[in-house]
N, C-alpha and C positions, 0 to 999 in steps of 0.2 A: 504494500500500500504506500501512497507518495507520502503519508506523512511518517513514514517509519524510516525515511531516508535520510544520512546525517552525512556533515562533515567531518572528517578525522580536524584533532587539535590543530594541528598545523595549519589546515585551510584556513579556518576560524580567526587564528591568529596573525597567520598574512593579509586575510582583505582586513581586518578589522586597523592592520597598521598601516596597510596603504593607504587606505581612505581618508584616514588621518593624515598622512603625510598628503593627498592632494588637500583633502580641506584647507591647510596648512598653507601649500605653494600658489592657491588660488586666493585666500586672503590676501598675502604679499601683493600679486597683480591688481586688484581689485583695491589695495592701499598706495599703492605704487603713482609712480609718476603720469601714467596714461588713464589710471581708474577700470583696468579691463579684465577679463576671465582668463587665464590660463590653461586649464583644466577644463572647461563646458566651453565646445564650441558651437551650440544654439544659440546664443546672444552674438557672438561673435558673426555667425552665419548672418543675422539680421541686419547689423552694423554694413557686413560687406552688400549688402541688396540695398541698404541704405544710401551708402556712398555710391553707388554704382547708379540709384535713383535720381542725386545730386549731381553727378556727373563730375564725382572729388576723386579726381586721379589719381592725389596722393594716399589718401584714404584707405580709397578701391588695392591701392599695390598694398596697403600695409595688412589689409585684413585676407587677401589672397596667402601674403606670405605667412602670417600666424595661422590660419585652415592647413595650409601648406606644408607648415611645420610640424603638426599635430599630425597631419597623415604620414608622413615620413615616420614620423616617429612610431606610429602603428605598424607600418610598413617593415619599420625595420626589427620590431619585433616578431613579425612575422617571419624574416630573416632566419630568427637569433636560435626562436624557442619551436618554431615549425609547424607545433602542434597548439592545438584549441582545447582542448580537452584540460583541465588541472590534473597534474600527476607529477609526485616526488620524480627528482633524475631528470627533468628535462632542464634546458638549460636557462634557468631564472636569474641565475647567479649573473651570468654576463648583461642579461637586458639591464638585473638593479645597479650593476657596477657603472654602467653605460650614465645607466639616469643620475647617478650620483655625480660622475665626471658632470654631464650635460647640467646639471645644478649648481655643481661647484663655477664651472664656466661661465655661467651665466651670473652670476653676482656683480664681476665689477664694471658688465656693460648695467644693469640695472642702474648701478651707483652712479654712474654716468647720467644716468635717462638716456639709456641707449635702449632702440624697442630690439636690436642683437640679441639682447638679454632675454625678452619675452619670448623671442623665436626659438633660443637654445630651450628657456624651460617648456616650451611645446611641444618641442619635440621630445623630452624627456616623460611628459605627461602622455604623450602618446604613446608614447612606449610602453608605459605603465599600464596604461587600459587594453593595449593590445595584449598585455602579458597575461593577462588574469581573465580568461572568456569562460569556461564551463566545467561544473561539476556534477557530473550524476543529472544531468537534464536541468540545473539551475544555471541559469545564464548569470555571471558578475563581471560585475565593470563597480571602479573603484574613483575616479575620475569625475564623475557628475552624478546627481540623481536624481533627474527628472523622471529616467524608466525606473526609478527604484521606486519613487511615490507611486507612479503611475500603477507596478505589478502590485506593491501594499494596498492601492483602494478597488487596484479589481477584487481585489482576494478579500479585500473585507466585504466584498458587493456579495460574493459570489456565499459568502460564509452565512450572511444575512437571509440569504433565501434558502440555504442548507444545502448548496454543493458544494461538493467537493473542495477542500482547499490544499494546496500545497506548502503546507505548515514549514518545512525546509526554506522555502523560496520566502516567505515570510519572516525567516528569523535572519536570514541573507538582507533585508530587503531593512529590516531596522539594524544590525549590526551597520552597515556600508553609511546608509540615514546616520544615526548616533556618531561615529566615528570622524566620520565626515565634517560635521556641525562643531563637535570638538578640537577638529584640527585647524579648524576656519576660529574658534575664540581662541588655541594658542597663536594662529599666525599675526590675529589683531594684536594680545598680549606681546608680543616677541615682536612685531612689526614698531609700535611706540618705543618699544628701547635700542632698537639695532637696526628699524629699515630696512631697506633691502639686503643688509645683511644677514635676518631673520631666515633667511636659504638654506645659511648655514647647519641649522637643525636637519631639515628634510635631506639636504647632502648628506649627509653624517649618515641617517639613521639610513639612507636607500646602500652607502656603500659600505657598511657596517651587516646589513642583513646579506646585501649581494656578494660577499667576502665570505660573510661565514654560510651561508648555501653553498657558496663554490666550495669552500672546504668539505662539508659534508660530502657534497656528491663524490668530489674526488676520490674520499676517504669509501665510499658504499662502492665505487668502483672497480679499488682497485683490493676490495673484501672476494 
């Protein structure tokens, strides 16, 4: 039955940190010198149909190239890890190492108000959500949660009339929601005293997991 279905610790404990750490990199944007998303690019898509409405050239290139950087950065997780599916042993370890560099990078165009800056961490956030697609028939993405609300109020529609729910996909769906929300009030918190230097947290913790994964795997490998 779907609600007997669970995530091993590990899953649990990867999106619930990722999500925080986008909460986290999208506060910074959104505090930042442009006021923009990093991590969701729905607002950003509007912005580009916006400028493209106006007929704001500059605009138009800049929000092409943040869309642009985000798909890359999916793209290139697609690259890294191959597969869709969540499963120990694939290679997570290089996409978080990747996003860490691409975070670290991008701080001292930020400090600048250099939008360089926004584009490295897009791609780094892209990266991130390409990393993390599916477990056991639950779709996660860590990065925005517009679909996270969305699959939360089918399922309480759906629970209200007495079908079926996917209780799994509901405990996904407030972990990602909660985690998220918190990593968005430490970015405000850590944004007031450090500014764009506040990256430095989610650098840290993306190359600190993706370091010690690479270790593991290595270590499960060559068992």
């Amino acid at each position: 039955m779907p609600w007997l279905r669970q995530l091993p610790r590990w899953a649990w404990f990867g999106t619930g940190v990722l999500a925080f750490i986008a909460g986290l990199v999208n506060s910074v944007g959104y505090l930042g010198f442009r006021h923009e998303s990093i991590s969701n690019m729905t607002g950003n898509t509007s912005l580009l149909g916006i400028a493209l409405g106006k007929a704001d050239g500059l605009e138009l290139a800049h929000w092409v190239l943040a869309i642009g950087a985000f798909v890359l950065g999916a793209m290139l997780s697609g690259m890294i890890v191959q597969q869709s599916t969540l499963k120990l042993g694939r290679r997570y370890g290089v996409a978080l190492t990747l996003e860490s560099v691409l975070l670290f990078c991008a701080i001292p165009f930020l400090d600048a108000s250099s939008s360089i800056g926004l584009y490295l961490a897009s791609i780094g956030m892209g990266l991130q959500n390409g990393m993390v697609s599916a477990y056991s028939g639950a779709i996660i993405r860590t990065t925005h949660v517009t679909g996270i609300f969305t699959d939360l109020g089918t399922s309480l529609g759906h629970l209200l009339r007495g079908l079926p729910v996917d209780m799994l996909r509901v405990f996904v769906c407030i972990v990602v929601a909660t985690t998220f929300m918190f990593g968005s009030a430490m970015g405000a918190l850590l944004f007031e005293r450090m500014q764009e230097h506040a990256l430095l947290i989610p650098a840290l913790l993306t190359g600190v997991c993706g370091l010690g994964y690479g270790a593991y795997r290595h270590y499960s490998l060559v068992q």
